[in-house]
C-alpha positions in Angstrom: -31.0 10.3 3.2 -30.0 9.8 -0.4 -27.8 7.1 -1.5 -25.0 9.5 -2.5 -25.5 11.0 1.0 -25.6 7.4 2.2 -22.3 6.4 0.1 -20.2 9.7 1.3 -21.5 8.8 4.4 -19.7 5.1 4.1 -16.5 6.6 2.3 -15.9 9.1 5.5 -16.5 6.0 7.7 -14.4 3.7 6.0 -11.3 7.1 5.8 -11.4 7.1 9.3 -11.5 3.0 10.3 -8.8 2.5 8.1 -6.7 5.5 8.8 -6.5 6.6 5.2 -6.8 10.1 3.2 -9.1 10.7 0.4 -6.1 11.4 -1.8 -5.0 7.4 -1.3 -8.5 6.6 -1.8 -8.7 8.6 -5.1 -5.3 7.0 -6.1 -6.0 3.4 -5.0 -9.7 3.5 -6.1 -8.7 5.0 -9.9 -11.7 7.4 -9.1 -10.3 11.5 -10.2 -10.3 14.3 -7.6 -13.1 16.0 -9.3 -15.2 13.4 -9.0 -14.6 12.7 -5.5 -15.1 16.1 -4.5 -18.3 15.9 -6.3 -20.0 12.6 -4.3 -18.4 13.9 -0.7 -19.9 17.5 -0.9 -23.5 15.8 -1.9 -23.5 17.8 -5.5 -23.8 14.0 -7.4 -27.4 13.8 -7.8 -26.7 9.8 -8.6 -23.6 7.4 -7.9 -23.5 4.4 -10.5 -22.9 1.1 -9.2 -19.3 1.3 -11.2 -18.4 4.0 -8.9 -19.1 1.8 -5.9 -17.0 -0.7 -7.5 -14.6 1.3 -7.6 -15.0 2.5 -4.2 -14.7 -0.8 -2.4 -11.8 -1.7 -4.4 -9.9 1.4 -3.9 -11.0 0.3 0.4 -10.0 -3.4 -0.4 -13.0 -4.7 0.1 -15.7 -6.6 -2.3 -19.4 -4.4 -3.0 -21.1 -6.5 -0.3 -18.9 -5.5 2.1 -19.3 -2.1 1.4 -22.6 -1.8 1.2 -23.1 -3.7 4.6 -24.3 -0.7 6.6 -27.6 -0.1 7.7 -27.4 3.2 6.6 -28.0 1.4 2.8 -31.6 -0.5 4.2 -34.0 0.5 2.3 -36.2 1.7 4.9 -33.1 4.2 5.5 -33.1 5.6 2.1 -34.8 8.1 -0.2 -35.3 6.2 -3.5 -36.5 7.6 -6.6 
């Protein structure tokens, strides 16, 4: 699995534990539509570490905590 495949992965995890929509994500997150659309269909070739930022902020959450998934092991992970 890629990371961005990993990090969609963890955003439709998180939707779903926490009862939220994308579109409160987007808006609570400061991340655009477009963009979003682009990591959860798995056409972003590479998600920057600011994005995941932005990501667990938008969740209320630090990096740390979401990035605490085995699914993000390294083992579990095609890195280039």
């Amino acid at each position: 699995m890629t990371v961005n495949d990993a990090v969609a992965k963890r955003v439709t995890q998180l939707l779903a534990e926490k009862k939220m929509t994308q579109y409160r994500l987007e808006q609570q997150s400061g991340i655009q539509h477009g963009h979003m659309q682009w990591i959860m269909s798995g056409k972003s070739r590479t998600v920057t570490l600011s994005t995941v930022m932005m990501l667990a902020n938008g969740f209320g959450m630090t990096v740390i905590e979401f990035l605490n998934n085995d699914m993000f092991l390294f083992e579990n992970l095609e890195v280039e």
